[in-house]
C-alpha positions as CSV (number, residue, x, y, z in Angstrom):
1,X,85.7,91.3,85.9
2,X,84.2,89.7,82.5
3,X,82.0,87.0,83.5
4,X,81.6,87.6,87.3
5,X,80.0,89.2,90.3
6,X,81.3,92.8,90.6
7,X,79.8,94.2,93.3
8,X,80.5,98.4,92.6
9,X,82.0,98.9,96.2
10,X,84.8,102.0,96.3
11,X,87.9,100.3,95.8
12,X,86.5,99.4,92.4
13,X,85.1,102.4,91.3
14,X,88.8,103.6,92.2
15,X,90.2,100.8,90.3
16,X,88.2,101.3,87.3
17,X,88.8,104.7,87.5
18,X,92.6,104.3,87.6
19,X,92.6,101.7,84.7
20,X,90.2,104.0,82.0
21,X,92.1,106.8,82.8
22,X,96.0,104.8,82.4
23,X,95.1,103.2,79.0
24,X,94.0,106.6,77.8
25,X,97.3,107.7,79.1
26,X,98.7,104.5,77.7
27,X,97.4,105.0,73.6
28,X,98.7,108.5,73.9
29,X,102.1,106.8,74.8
30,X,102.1,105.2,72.0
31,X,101.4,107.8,69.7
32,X,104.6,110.0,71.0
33,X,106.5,107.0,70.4
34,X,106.0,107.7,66.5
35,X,109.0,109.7,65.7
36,X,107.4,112.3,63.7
37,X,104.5,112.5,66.2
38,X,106.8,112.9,68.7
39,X,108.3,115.6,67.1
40,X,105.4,117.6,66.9
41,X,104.4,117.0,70.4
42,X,107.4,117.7,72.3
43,X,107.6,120.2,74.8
44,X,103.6,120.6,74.3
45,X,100.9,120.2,77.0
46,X,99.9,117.2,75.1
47,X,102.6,115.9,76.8
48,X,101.8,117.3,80.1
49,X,98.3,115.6,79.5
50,X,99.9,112.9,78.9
51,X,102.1,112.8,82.2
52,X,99.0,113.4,84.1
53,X,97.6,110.4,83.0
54,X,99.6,108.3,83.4
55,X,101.6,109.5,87.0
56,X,99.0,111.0,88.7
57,X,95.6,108.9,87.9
58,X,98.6,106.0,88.6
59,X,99.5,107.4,92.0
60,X,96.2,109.4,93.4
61,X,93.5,106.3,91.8
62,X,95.5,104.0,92.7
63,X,96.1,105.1,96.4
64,X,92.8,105.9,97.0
65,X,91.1,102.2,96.0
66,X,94.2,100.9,98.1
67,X,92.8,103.4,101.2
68,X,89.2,102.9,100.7
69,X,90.0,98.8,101.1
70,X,92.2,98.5,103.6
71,X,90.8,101.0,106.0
72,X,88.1,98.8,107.3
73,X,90.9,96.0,107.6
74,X,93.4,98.4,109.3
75,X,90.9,100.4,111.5
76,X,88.2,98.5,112.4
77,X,85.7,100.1,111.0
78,X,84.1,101.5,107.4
79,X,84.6,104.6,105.9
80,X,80.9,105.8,105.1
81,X,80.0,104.6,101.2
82,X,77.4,107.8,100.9
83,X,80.7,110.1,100.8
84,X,83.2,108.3,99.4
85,X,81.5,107.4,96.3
86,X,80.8,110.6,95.2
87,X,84.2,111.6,96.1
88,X,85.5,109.0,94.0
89,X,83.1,109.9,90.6
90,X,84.1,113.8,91.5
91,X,87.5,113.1,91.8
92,X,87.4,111.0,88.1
93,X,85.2,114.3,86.4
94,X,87.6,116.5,88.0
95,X,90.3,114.8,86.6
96,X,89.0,114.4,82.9
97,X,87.7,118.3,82.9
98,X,91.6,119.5,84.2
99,X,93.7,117.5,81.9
100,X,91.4,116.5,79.0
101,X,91.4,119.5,77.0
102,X,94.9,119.8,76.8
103,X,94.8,116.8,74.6
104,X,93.0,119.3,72.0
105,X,95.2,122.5,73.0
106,X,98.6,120.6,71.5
């Protein structure tokens, strides 16, 4: 995307979405993978958090951009962008607010 024309349509709002939300999910993979971190953290809802971002923003965002941009191709015709971009950017707050602060409960 460095370098060149994004144009903001829905499928990439879901795709950025989904890619913010794995690497989040990604660096607190890595932190369980230090044994005495790990430790600490199992059986917590940081690991639930954890889960969450990385299965479900990996199955719902990642769904969603692949809905949004093939239902024109499949159908025929557009899905309206004055809906589905909100939906998307509630969806992605939605998310954060839910699973967020159980980062900070653990």
């Amino acid at each position: 995307m460095y370098g060149g024309r994004v144009r903001f349509t829905v499928p990439v709002l879901w795709s950025i979405g989904f890619m913010v939300t794995f690497v989040i999910g990604g660096m607190t993979g890595v932190l369980q993978a230090v044994p005495p971190a790990s430790f600490q953290l199992h059986n917590s809802v940081f690991l639930i958090a954890h889960f969450h971002n990385v299965s479900s923003a990996g199955v719902v965002f990642g769904a969603m951009a692949g809905y949004n941009y093939w239902f024109p191709k499949a159908f025929g015709f557009a899905l309206d962008e004055r809906w589905a971009e909100p939906r998307s950017g509630g969806w992605l707050i939605g998310f954060y607010l839910a699973f967020m602060p159980l980062y900070l409960v653990a």
